[in-house]
Legacy VTK file of the C-alpha trace (Angstrom):
# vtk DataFile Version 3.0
C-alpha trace
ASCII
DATASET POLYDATA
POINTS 320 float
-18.261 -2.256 24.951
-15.741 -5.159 25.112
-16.362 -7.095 28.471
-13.580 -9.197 30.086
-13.219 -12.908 31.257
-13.695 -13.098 34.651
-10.977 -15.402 36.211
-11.450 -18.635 35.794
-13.611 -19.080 33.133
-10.438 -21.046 31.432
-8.950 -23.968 32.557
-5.508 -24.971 34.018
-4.376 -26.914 31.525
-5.782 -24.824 28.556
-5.852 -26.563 24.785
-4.857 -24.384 21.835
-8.690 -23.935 20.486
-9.049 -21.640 24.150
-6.222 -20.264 24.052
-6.650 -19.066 20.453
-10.331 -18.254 21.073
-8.610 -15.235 22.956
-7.249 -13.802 20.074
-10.752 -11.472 19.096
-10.120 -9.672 22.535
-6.539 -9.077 21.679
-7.065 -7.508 18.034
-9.454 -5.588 19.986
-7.604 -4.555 22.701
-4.353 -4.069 20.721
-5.983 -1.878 17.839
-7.649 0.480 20.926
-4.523 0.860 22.245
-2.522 1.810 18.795
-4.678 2.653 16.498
-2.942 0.831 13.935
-4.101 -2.794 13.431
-0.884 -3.664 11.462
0.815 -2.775 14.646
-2.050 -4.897 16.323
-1.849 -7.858 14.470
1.746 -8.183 15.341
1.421 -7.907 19.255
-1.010 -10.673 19.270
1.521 -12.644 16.694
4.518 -11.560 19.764
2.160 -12.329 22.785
1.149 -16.126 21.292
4.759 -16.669 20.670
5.743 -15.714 23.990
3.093 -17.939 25.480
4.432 -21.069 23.156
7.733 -20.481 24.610
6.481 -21.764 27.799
7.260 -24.637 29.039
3.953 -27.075 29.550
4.507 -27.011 33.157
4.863 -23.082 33.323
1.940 -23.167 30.934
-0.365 -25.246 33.447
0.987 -23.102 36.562
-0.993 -20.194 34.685
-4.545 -19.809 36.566
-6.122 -17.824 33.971
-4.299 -18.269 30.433
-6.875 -15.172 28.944
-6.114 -13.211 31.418
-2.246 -13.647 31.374
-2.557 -12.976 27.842
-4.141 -9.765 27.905
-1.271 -8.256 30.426
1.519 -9.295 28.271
-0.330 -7.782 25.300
-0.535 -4.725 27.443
2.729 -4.866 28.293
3.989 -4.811 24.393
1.597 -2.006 23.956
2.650 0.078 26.478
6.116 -0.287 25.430
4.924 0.387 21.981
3.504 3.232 23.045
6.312 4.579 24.577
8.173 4.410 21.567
5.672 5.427 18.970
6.163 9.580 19.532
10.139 9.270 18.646
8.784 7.422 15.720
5.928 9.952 14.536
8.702 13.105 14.891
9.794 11.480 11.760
6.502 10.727 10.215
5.774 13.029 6.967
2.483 15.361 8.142
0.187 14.204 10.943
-0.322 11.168 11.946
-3.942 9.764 11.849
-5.242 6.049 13.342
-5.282 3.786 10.641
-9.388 3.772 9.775
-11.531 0.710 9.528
-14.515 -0.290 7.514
-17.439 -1.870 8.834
-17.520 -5.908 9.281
-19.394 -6.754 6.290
-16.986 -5.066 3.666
-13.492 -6.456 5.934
-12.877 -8.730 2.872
-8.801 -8.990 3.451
-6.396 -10.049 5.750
-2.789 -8.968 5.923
-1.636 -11.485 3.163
-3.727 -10.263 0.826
-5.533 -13.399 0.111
-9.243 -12.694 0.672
-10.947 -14.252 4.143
-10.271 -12.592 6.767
-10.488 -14.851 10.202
-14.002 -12.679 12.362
-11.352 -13.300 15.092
-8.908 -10.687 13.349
-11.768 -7.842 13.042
-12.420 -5.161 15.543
-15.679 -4.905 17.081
-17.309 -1.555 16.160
-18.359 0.303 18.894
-17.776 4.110 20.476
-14.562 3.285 21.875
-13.124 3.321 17.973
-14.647 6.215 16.578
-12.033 8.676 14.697
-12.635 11.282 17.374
-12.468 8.685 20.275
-9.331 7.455 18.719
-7.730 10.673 18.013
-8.139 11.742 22.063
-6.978 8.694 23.067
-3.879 9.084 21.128
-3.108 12.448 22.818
-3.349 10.516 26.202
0.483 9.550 28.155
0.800 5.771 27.255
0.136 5.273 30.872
-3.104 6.966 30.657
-4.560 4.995 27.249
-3.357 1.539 28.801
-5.530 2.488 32.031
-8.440 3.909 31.025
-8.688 1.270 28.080
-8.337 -1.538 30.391
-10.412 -0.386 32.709
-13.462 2.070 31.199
-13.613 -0.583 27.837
-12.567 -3.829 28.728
-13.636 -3.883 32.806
-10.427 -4.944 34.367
-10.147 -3.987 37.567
-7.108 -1.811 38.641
-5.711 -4.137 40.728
-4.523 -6.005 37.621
-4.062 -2.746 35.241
-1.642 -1.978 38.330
0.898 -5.193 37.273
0.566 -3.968 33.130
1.266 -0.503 33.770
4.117 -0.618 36.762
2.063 1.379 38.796
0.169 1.574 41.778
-3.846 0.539 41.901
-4.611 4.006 43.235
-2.228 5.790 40.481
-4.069 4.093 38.144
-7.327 5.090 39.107
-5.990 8.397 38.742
-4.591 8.139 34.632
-8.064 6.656 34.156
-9.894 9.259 35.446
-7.748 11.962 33.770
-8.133 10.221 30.828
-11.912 10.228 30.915
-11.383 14.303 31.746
-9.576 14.417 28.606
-12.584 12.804 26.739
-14.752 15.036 28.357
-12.928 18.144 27.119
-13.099 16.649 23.625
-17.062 16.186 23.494
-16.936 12.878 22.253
-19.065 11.641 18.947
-22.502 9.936 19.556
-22.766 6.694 17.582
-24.164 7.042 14.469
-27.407 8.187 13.020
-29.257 8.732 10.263
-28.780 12.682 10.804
-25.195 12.010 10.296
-25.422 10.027 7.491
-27.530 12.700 5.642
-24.949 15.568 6.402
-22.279 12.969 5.561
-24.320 12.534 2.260
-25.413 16.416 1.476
-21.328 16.779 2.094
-20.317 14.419 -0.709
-23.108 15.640 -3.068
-21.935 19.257 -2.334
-17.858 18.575 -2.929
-18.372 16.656 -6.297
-20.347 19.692 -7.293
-17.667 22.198 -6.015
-20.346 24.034 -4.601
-18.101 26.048 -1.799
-21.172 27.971 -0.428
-22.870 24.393 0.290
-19.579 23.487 1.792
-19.354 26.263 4.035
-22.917 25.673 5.018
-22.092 21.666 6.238
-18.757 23.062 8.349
-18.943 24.407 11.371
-17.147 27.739 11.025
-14.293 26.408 13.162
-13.677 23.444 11.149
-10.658 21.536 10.806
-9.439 19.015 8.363
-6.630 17.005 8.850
-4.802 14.449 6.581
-2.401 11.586 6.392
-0.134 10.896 3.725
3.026 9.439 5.447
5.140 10.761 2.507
3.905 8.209 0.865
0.691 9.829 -0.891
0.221 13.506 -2.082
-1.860 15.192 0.448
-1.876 19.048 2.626
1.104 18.423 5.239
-0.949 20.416 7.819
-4.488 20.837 8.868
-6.450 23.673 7.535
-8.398 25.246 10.027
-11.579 27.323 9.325
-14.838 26.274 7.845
-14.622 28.617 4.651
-11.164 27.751 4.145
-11.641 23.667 4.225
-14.177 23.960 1.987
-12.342 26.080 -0.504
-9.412 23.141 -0.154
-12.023 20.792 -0.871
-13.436 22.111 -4.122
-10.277 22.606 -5.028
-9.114 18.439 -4.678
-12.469 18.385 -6.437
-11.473 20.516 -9.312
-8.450 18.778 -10.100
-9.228 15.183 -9.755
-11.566 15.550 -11.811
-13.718 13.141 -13.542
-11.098 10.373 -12.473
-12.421 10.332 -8.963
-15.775 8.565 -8.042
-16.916 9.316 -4.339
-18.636 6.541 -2.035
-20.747 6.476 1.141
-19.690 4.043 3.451
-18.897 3.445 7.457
-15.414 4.395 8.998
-14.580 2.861 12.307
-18.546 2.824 12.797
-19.921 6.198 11.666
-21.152 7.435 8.489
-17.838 7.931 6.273
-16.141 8.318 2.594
-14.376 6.877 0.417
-12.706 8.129 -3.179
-11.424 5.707 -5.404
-9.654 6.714 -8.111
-8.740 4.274 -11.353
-10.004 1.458 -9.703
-8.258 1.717 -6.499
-9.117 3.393 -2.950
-7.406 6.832 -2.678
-8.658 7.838 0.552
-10.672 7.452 3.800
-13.071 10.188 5.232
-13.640 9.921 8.747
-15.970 12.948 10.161
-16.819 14.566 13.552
-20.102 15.733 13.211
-22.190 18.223 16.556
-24.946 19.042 15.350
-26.049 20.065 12.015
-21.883 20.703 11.375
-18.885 19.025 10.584
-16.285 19.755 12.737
-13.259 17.675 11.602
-12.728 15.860 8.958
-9.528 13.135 8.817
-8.614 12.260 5.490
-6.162 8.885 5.443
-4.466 8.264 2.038
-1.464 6.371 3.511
-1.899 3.055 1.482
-0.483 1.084 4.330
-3.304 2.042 6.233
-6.010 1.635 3.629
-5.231 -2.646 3.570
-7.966 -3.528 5.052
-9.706 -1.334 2.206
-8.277 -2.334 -0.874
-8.160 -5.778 -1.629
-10.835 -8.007 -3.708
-13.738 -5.605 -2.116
-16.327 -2.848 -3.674
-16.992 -0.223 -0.279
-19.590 1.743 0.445
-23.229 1.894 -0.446
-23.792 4.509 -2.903
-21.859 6.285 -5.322
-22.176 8.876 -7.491
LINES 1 321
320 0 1 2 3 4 5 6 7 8 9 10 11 12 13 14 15 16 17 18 19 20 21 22 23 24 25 26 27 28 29 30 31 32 33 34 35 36 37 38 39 40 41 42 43 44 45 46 47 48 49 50 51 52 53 54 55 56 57 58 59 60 61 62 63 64 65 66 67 68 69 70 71 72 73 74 75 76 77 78 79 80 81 82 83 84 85 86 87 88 89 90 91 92 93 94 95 96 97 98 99 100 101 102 103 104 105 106 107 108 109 110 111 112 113 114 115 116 117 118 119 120 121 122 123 124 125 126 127 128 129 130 131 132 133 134 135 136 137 138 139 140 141 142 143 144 145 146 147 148 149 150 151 152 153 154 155 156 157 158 159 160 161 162 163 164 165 166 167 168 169 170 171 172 173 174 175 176 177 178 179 180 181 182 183 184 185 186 187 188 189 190 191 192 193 194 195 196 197 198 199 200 201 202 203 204 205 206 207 208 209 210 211 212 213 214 215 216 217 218 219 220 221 222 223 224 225 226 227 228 229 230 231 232 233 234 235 236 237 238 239 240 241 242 243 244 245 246 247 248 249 250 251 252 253 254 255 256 257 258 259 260 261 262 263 264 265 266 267 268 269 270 271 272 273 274 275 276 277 278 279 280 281 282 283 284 285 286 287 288 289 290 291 292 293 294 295 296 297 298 299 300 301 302 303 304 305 306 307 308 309 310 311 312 313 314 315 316 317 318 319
């Protein structure tokens, strides 16, 4: 997990290199709390500015600059936050958090120029799985601000309480019905090699459009969900049922034909896919696996969520 600065670690009259050497924590913090690191990039782009627009004596009066930085990076989240589910009645299908790959293949920033500043990635950890991600985004704005601040990052609710507008007490209380919330959801271990191989015997099984293999990776409640955004041809709703996701799936199979070459790589830290198709990444497979079973799969083919995918970079480690 993400650990905090303790107060004081920076000094009063802070240079830009510290103050910049901040901005990690915010991607971080910003991306946890959105799910979208577009939307992340530009809160930490609005919380520097808001900091330059201080005056070098209000600047100096600031005990601890990282600190100060985090709540009004909060602050635009929450509001963010608040906002985001009138946007998303108007989003085309379901909305799914924008998926990541793994450090070593983050080749691109937003300009598309190659190079991407280690302070703009997101450290990969359980607090960004899919699942973890998905729960969290099901969570009252109030709620994800807490329990985020608090349960990932280790601020105490005595400061959460000045981000969130409420009392330290109430927020004790969104954190831990947050954490009930995860609870109910039977959160994803971190990754494994037992994952990888289901995640493997999965791929092997939909290029062959072998439905009874498919039905025998899926747990027989199984649901698959994808996002399009109206921008990419994809189902509109999820499909629920083990024999009837796999059915869907030799179906996309079928008719991409040989145009579509399938990929093993990581997603936001677990064992993932990837399809590219003429050259270019199509889609993102994120899975939930319990046991021997896949439980959901999230399929993202929203190109403005595969960016960090796309650009001047080969992903995954196998293909077939």
């Amino acid at each position: 997990m993400t650990t905090r600065a303790e107060p004081g670690d920076e000094r009063s009259d802070p240079d830009l290199g510290a103050i910049m050497s901040e901005r990690h924590r915010l991607i971080n913090l910003a991306y946890r709390l959105l799910g979208s690191l577009s939307d992340a990039e530009d809160v930490v782009q609005e919380t520097y500015a808001r900091w330059c627009a201080l005056s070098v004596p209000e600047q100096r009066a600031i005990e601890s600059p990282g600190a100060w930085l985090v709540t009004v990076a909060g602050r635009i989240c929450l509001n963010l936050l608040g906002s985001a589910r009138v946007r998303r009645e108007r989003y085309v299908g379901d909305w799914i958090p924008e998926p990541l790959p793994e450090p070593t293949e983050w080749i691109t920033g937003r300009s598309g120029t190659g190079g991407t500043d280690p302070a703009d990635r997101v450290t990969l950890d359980e607090s960004v799985t899919m699942a973890f991600l998905v729960v969290l985004d099901a969570m009252t704005p109030a709620e994800r601000v807490a329990f985020v601040l608090h349960d990932v990052f280790r601020f105490p609710f005595g400061e959460i309480a000045g981000i969130v507008g409420r009392t330290p007490a109430a927020c004790r209380q969104l954190a831990s019905s947050a954490r009930r919330r995860l609870r109910t959801a039977q959160a994803t271990a971190g990754p494994s090699a037992g994952q990888a191989a289901i995640v493997r015997r999965f791929r092997t099984a939909w290029q062959a459009k072998d439905i009874d293999a498919l039905i025998g990776l899926l747990d027989p409640e199984a649901i698959a969900t994808a996002d399009g955004g109206g921008l990419a041809v994809t189902h509109l709703h999820p499909i629920v049922g083990g024999e009837r996701v796999a059915r869907a799936y030799a179906e996309i199979a079928r008719v991409s034909g040989d145009r579509t070459t399938f990929l093993e790589c990581t997603v936001n830290g677990l064992p993932g896919l990837v399809t590219r198709q003429g050259g270019d990444i199509a889609t993102v497979f994120a899975f939930e696996i319990a046991g021997d079973r896949i439980r959901r799969i999230w399929a993202v083919r929203n190109p403005e969520k595969l960016r960090p995918w796309r650009v001047g970079r080969e992903p995954g480690r196998s293909a077939v």
